[in-house]
C-alpha positions in Angstrom: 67.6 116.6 136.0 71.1 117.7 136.5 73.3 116.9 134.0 77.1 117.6 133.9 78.4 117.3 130.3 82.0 116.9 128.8 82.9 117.8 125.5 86.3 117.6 124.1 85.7 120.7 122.7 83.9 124.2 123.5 80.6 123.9 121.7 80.7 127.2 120.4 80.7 128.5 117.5 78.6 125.9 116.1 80.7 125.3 113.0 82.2 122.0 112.9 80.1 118.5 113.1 80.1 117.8 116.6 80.0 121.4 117.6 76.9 121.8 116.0 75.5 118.5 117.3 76.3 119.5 121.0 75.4 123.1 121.0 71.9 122.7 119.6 71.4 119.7 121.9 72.6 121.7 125.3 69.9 124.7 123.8 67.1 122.4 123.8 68.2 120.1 126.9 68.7 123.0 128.7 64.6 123.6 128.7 64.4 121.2 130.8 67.5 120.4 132.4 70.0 122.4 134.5 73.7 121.5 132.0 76.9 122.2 134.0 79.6 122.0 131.2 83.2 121.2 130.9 85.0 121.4 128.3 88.1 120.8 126.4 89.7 124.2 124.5 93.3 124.7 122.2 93.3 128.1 122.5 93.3 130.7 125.2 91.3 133.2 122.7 88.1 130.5 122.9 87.4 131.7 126.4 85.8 134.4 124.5 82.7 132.0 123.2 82.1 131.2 127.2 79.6 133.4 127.9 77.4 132.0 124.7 76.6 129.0 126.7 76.4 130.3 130.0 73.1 131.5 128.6 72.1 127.8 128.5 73.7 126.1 131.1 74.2 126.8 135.2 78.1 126.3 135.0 80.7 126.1 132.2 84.5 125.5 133.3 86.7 124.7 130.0 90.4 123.1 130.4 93.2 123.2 127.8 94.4 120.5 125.8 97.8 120.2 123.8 97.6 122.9 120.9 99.9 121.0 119.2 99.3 117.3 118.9 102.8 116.1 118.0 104.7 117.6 120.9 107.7 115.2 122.3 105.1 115.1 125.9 102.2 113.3 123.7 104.4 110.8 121.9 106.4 109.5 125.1 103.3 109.8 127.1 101.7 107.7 124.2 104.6 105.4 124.2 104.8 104.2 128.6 100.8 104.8 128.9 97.9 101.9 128.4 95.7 105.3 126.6 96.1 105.9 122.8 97.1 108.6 121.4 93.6 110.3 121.1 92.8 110.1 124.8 96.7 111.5 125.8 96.0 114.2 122.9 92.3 115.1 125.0 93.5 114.6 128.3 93.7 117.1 131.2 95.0 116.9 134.4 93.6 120.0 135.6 89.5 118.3 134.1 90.4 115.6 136.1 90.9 117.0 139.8 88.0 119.2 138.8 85.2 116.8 138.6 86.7 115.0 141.3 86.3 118.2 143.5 83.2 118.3 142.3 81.3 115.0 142.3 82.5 114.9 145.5 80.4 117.3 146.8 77.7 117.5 143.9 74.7 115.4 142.9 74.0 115.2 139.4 71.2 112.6 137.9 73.6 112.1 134.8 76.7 112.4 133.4 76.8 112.9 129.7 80.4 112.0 128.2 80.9 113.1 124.1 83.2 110.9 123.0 84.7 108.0 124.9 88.1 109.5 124.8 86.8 112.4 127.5 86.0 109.2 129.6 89.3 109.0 131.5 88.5 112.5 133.7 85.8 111.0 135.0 86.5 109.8 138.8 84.9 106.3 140.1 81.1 107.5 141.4 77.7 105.9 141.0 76.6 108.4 139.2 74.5 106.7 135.7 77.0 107.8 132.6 75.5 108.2 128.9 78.4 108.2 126.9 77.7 109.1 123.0 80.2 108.3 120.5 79.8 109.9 117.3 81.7 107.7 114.9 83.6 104.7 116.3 87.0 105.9 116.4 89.4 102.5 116.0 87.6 102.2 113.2 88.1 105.4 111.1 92.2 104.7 112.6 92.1 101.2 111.2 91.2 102.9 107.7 94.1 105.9 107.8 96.2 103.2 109.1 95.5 100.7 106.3 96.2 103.5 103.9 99.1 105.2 105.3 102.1 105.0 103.2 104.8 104.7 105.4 105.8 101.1 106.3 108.2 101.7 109.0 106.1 103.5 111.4 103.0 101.0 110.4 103.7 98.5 113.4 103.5 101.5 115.8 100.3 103.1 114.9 98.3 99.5 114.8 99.3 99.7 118.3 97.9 102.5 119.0 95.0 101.3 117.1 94.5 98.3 119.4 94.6 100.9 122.5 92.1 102.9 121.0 89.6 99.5 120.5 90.3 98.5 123.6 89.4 101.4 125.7 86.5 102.6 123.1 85.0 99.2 124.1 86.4 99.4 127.8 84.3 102.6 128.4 80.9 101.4 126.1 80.9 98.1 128.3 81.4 101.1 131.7 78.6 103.2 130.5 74.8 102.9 132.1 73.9 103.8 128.2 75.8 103.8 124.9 74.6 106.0 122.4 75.4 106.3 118.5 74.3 108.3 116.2 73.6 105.3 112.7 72.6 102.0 113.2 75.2 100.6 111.8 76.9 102.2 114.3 74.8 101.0 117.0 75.6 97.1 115.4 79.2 97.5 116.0 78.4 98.5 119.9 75.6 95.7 120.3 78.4 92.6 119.8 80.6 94.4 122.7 77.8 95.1 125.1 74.0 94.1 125.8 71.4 95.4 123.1 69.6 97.1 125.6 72.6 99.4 126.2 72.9 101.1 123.0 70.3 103.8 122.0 70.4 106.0 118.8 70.4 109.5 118.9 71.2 111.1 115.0 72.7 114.4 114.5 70.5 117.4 114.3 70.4 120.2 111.8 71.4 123.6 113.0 68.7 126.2 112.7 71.0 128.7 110.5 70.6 125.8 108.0 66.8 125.3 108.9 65.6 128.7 107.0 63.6 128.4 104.4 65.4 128.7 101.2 64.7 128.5 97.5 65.8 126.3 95.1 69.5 127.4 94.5 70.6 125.6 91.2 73.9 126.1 89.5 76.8 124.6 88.4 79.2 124.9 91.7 80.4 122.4 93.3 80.9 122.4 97.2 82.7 120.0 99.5 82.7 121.2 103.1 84.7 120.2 106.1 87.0 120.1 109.3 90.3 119.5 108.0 91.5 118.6 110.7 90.0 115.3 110.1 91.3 112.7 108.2 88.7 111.4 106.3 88.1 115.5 104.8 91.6 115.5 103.6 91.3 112.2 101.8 88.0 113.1 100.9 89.3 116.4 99.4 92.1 114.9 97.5 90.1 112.0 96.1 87.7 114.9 94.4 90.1 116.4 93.1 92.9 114.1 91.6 90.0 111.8 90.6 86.5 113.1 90.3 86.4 116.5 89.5 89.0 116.6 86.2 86.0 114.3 84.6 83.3 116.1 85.9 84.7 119.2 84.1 85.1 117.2 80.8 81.5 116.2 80.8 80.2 119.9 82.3 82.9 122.6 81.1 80.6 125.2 83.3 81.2 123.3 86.6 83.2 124.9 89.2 85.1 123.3 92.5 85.1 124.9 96.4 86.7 123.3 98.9 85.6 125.1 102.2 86.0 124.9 105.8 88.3 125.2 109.0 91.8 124.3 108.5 92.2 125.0 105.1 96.0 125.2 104.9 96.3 121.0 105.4 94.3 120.7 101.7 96.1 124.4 100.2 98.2 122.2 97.9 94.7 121.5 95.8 94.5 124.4 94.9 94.6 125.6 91.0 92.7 128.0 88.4 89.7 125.5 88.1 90.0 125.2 92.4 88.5 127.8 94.6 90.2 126.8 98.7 88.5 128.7 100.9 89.2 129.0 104.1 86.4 129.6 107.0 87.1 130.8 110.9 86.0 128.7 113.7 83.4 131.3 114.5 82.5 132.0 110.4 78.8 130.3 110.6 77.5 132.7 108.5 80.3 131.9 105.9 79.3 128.3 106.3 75.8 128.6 105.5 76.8 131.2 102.7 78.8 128.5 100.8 75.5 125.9 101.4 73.5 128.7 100.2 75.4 129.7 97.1 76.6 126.5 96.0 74.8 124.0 93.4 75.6 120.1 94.9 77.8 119.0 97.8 80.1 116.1 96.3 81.8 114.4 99.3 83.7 110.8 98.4 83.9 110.0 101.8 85.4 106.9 102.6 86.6 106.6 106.0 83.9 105.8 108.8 82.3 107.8 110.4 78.7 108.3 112.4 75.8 110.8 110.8 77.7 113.3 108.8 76.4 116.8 109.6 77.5 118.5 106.5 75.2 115.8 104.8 72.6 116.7 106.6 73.3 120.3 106.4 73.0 120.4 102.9 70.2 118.7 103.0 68.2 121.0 104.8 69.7 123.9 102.8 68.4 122.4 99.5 71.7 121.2 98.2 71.2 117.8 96.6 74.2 115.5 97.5 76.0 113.5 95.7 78.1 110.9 98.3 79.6 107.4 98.9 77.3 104.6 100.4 79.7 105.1 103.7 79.2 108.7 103.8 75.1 108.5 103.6 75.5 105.8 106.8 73.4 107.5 109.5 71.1 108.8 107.6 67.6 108.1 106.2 68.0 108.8 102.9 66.4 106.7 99.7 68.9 106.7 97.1 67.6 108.6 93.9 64.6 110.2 95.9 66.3 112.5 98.8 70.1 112.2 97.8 72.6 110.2 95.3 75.1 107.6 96.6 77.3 105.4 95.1 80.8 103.4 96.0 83.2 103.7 93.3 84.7 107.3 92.4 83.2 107.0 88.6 79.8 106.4 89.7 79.7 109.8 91.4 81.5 111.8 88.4 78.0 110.1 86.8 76.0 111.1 89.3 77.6 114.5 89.7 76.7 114.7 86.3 74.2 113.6 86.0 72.7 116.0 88.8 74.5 119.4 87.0 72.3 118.9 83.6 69.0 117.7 84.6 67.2 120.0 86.3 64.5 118.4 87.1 66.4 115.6 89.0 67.8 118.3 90.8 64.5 119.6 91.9 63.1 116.5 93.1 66.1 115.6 95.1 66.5 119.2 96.5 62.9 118.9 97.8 62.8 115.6 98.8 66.2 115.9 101.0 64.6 119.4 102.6 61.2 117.0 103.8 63.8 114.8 105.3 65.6 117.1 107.3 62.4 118.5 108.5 60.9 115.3 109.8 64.2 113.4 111.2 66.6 115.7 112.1 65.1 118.4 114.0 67.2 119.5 117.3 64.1 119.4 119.1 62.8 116.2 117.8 66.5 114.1 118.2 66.9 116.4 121.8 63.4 114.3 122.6 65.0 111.4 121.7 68.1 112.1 124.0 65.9 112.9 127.0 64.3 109.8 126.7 68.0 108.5 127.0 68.6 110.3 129.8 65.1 109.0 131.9 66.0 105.2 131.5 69.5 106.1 132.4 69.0 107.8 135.2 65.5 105.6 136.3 67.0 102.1 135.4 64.4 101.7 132.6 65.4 99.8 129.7 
């Protein structure tokens, strides 16, 4: 088939969730398929990574977006237009013309949208339109919203809440086929459009993270992530202000790292018993490094969010996890056999603990979560699954 794919954001270096997820996807897809790409970039320096996925697919044309999200243009755009926030933040004028140009005077059997938010570029056409969303985005903006701090400017963001559900919901009802990546997902999307809509595709593994690896054990703790996202930085200030200090009561030996991309928006946690590391976009080997090296990834995740990658990273690198029961949604995993999840913040200081001092519970998680990554989240066994997708799409079968 011919597929033409938008991303709103260059899928390469695979290093953040989504990046990882669409770059390993377009590698195995592209087997079979001929990808045309466009894509959303910040920076003029990504052009670099181009030429990385022109090994994969026929065409890729990138656009950019606001570097700065908070410039005057986004709010008062935000502020007159029907689109949240989100979709004026990944928006692009010059995207839009370009597919017009193009489906004009191209045939493709699919278009594949990542993210509803990337939606908006595409031009009215008959064209079938899978549109994946990876977490269900009003949702993780109701939670930041509920918790934000600031009463005055409350009123305006549930607006722009409200904009984002309505046009998440606008473009799932549009689509041919929805696709999430958790069932429970996939139950949000059923009540809004027919059952037989909604498909689910999970996120895949990279293969840097895929290599066989021994049994790493050792008292480090690792939390991982895009800080650019909300739910990291809460994430990374929960385990620090209220995990970690009794973790390190119970196990003086244990250690903290925070690591990932955007580093400077969690600096402030840093102190003598806090490592912050910082990681480049293109850093993967620093990435799987910190998996490698590291003894359990503790991530009191909170905020929604689809299949977490950097779950199922460290799963496959034979790091036993210790998360909440949101941040194990979208993914397979038996509680006290392949990882360890619990709600409140005490429970995982006990299971953290729990975990740091009995080796052999760290053993049988660290194998059990390796099998599990294996079997389920493959790229070339969830890149069947999206093919499939793609043949009732574009063949009307459902």
């Amino acid at each position: 088939m011919k597929v033409l794919m938008l991303t709103p954001y260059l899928p390469y270096p695979p290093s953040s969730g989504g990046q990882i997820r669409s770059y390993n996807l377009i590698k195995e897809l592209s087997k079979k398929h001929k990808i045309t790409l466009y894509s959303l970039i910040k920076h003029e320096e990504d052009r670099k990574y181009v030429k990385e996925l022109k090994k994969f697919c026929s065409q890729v044309k990138v656009f950019k977006r606001s570097k700065n999200p908070w410039t005057l243009r986004n709010v008062l755009l935000t502020g007159v237009s029907s689109l949240p926030f989100l979709a004026i933040l990944n928006f692009s004028d010059e995207e839009k013309k370009d597919l017009a140009k193009l489906l004009s005077k191209e045939k493709f059997d699919i278009i594949h949208a990542e993210t509803f938010y990337v939606s908006p570029h595409i031009p009215q056409n008959n064209t079938p339109f899978v549109l994946v969303d990876q977490t269900i985005e009003y949702q993780v903006y109701e939670h930041f919203v509920k918790n934000f701090k600031w009463w005055p400017l409350k009123p305006l963001l549930w607006i722009d809440v409200l904009k984002i559900k309505f046009w998440e919901t606008y473009y799932w009802k549009k689509a041919t086929k929805v696709i999430a990546v958790s069932e429970k997902d996939a139950e949000v999307m059923k009540l809004y459009v027919p059952k037989n809509k909604v498909e689910i595709v999970p996120n895949p593994v990279g293969e840097d993270l895929m290599k066989k690896v021994p049994i790493h054990y050792s008292k480090q703790i690792l939390f991982m992530g895009n800080y650019n996202w909300m739910q990291n930085v809460e994430a990374a200030e929960i385990l620090v202000e209220k995990i970690f200090p009794k973790i390190k009561k119970a196990v003086p030996g244990a250690t903290l790292v925070i690591a990932g991309q955007n580093i400077e928006k969690v600096s402030h946690l840093k102190n003598p018993s806090i490592e912050v590391t910082g990681l480049s976009i293109d850093d993967i080997a620093g990435v799987v490094n910190a998996y490698h090296t590291s003894g359990i990834l503790l991530a009191p995740l909170y905020g929604p969010a689809g299949g977490r990658v950097k779950i199922i990273g460290a799963m496959a690198a034979m790091l036993p996890v210790v998360t909440t029961t949101i941040g194990i949604q979208g993914i397979d995993a038996v509680n006290n056999e392949s990882a360890l999840f619990a709600r409140d913040p005490d429970e995982l200081v006990d299971l953290a603990v729990q975990l740091l001092t009995d080796k052999g519970l760290y053993k049988k998680i660290a194998i059990n979560a390796r099998r599990l990554a294996e079997e389920r989240y493959s790229y070339q066994s969830i890149a069947k699954k999206l093919d499939l997708v793609y043949t009732e799409a574009a063949y009307g079968k459902n």
